[in-house]
Backbone as a printed PyTorch tensor [residue, N CA C, xyz], in Angstrom:
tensor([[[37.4360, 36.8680, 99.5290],
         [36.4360, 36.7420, 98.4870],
         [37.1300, 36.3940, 97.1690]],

        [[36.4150, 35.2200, 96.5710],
         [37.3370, 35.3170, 95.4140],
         [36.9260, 35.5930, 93.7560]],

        [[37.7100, 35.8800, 93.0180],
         [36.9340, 36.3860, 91.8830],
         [36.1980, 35.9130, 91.1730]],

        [[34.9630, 36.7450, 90.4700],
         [34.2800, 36.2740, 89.5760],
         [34.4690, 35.8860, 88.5030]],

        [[33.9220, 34.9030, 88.0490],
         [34.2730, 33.8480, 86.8970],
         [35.0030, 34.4470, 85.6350]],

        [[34.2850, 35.8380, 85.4020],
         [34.9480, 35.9770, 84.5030],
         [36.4430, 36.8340, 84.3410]],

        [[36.3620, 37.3360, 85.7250],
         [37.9960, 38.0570, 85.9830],
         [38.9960, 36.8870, 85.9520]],

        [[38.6840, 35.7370, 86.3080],
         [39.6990, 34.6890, 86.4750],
         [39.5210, 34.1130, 84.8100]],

        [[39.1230, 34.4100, 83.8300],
         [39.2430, 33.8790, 82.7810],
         [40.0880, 35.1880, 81.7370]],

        [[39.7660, 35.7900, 82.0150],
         [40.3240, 37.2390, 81.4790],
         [42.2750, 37.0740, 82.3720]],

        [[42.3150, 36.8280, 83.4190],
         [43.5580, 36.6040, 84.0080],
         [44.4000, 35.3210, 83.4180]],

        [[43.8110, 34.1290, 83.3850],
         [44.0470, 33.2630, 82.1770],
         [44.8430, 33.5600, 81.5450]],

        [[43.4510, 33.9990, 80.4080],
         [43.9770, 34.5890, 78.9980],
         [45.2970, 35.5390, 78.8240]],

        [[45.4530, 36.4830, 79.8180],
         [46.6740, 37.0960, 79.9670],
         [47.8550, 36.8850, 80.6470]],

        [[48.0190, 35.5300, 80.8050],
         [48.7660, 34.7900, 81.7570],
         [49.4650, 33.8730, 80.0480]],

        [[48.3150, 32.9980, 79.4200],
         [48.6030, 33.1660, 78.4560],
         [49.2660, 33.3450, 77.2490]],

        [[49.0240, 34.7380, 77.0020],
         [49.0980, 35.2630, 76.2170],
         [50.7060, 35.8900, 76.1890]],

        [[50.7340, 35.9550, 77.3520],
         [51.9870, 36.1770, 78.5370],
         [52.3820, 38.3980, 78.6800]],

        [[50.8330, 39.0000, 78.2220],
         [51.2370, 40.2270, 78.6670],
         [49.7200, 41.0460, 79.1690]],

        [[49.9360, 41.8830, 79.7720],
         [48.5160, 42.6030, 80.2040],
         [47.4910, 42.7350, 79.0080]],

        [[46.2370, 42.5340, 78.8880],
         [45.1240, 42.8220, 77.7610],
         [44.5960, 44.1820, 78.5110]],

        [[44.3210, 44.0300, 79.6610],
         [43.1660, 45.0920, 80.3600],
         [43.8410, 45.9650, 81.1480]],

        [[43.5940, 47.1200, 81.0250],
         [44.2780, 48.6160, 82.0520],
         [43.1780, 48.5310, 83.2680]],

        [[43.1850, 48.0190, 84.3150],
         [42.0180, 48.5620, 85.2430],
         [42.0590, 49.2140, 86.5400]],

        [[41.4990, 50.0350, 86.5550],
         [41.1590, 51.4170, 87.9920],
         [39.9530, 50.7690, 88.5160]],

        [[40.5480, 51.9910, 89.3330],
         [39.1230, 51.5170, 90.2290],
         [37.8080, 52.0420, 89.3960]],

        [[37.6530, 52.9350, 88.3320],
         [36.3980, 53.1900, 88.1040],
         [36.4810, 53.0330, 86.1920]],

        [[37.0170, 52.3590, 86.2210],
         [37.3240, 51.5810, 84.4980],
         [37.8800, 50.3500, 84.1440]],

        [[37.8380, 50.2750, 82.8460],
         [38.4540, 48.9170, 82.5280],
         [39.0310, 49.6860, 81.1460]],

        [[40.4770, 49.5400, 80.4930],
         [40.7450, 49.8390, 78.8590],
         [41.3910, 48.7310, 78.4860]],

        [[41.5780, 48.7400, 77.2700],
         [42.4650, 47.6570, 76.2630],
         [43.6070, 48.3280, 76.6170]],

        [[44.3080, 47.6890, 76.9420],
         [46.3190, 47.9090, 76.5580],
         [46.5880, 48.1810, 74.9500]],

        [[47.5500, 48.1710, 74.7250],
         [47.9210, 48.3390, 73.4630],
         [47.9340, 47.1090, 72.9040]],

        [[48.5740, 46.2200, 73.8140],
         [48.6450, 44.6600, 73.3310],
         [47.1560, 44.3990, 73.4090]],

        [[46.1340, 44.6940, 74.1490],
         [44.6170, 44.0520, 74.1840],
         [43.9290, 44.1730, 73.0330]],

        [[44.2510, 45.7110, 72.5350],
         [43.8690, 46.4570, 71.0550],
         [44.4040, 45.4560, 69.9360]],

        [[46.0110, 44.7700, 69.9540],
         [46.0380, 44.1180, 69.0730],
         [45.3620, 42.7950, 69.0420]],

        [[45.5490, 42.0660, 69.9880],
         [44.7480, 40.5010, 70.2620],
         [43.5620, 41.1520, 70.0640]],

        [[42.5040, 41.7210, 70.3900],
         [41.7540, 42.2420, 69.7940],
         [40.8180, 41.8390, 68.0870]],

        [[41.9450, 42.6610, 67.6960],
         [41.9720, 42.8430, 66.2370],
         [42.6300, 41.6370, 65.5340]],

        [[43.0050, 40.7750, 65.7390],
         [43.7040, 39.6040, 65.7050],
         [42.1770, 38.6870, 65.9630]],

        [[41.6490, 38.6440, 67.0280],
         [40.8320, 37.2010, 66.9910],
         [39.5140, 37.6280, 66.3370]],

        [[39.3840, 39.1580, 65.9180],
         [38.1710, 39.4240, 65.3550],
         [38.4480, 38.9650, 63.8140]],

        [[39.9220, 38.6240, 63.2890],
         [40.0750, 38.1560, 62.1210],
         [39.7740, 36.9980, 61.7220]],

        [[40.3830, 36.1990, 63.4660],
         [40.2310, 34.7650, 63.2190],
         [38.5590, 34.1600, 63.2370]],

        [[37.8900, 34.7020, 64.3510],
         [36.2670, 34.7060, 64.1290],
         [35.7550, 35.3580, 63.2270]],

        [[35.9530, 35.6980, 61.9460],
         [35.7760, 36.1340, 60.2720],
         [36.1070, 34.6720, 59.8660]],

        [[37.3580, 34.5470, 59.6590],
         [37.7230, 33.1350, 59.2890],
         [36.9050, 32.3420, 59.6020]],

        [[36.6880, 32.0950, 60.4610],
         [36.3030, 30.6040, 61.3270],
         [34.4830, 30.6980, 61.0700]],

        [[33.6130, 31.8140, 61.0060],
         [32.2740, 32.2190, 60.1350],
         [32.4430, 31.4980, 58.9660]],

        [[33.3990, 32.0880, 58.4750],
         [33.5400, 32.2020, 57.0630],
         [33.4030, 30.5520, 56.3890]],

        [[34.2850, 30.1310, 57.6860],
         [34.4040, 28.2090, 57.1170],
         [33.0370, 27.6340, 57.3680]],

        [[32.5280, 28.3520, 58.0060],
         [31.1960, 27.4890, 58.7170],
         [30.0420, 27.5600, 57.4700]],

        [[30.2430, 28.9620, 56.9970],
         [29.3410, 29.1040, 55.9140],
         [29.1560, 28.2770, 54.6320]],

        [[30.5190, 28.0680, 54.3950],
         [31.0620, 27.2030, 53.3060],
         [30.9460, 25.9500, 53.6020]],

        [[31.4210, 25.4070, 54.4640],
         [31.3600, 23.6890, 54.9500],
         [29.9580, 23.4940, 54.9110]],

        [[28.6150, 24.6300, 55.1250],
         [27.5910, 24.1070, 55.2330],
         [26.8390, 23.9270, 54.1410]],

        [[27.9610, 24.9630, 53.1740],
         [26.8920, 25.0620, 51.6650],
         [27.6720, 24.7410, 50.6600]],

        [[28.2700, 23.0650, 50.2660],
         [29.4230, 22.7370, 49.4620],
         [29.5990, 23.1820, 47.7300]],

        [[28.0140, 23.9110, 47.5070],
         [28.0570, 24.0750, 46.1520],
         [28.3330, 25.4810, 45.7590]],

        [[28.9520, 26.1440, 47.3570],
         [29.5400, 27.5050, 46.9180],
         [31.1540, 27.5140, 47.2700]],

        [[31.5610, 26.5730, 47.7160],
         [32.9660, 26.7370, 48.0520],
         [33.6090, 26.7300, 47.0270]],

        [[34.1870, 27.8460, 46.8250],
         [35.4230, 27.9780, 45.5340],
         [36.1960, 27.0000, 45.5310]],

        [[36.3230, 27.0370, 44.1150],
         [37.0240, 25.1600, 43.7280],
         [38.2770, 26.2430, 42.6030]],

        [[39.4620, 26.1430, 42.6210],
         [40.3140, 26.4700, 41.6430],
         [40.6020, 24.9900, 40.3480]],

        [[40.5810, 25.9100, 39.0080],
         [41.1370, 24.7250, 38.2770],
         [41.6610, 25.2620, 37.4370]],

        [[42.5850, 24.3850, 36.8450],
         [43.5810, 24.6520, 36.0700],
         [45.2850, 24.0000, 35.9340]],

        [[46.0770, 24.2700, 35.6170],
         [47.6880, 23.6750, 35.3210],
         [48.4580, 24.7710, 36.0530]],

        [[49.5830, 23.5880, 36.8220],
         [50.3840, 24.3910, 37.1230],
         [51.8120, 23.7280, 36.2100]],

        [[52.8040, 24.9460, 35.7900],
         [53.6160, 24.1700, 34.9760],
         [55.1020, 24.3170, 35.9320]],

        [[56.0290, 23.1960, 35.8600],
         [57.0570, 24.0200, 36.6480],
         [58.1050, 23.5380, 35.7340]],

        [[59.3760, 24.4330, 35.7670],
         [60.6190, 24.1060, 34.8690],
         [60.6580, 24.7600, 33.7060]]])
């Protein structure tokens, strides 16, 4: 029998990533320590990546810096 779609994408990802994400028993699933960090890592990058979407869609709020830079 072979696995469901999403165990083979989760195996992937930790193939990857190149270390275990998921602890699993027979009657659980946990984050590793490394899963906890990737984790917390792509919940930053999907902030980011919101964040651009919001802005690219609404150009008259994207922060614009101005001013001089002097060097020497």
């Amino acid at each position: 029998m072979s696995q469901p779609p999403l165990s083979q994408q989760i195996k992937r990802m930790e193939n990857e990533v190149g270390v275990p994400l998921l602890r699993r028993t027979t009657r659980h699933v946990a984050l590793t320590a490394a899963g906890e960090a990737f984790l917390a890592e792509i919940r930053k990058s999907l902030f980011l990546y919101r964040f651009g979407q919001v802005f690219a869609g609404d150009s008259d709020h994207v922060p614009v810096a101005h001013g001089f830079v002097v060097m020497g």
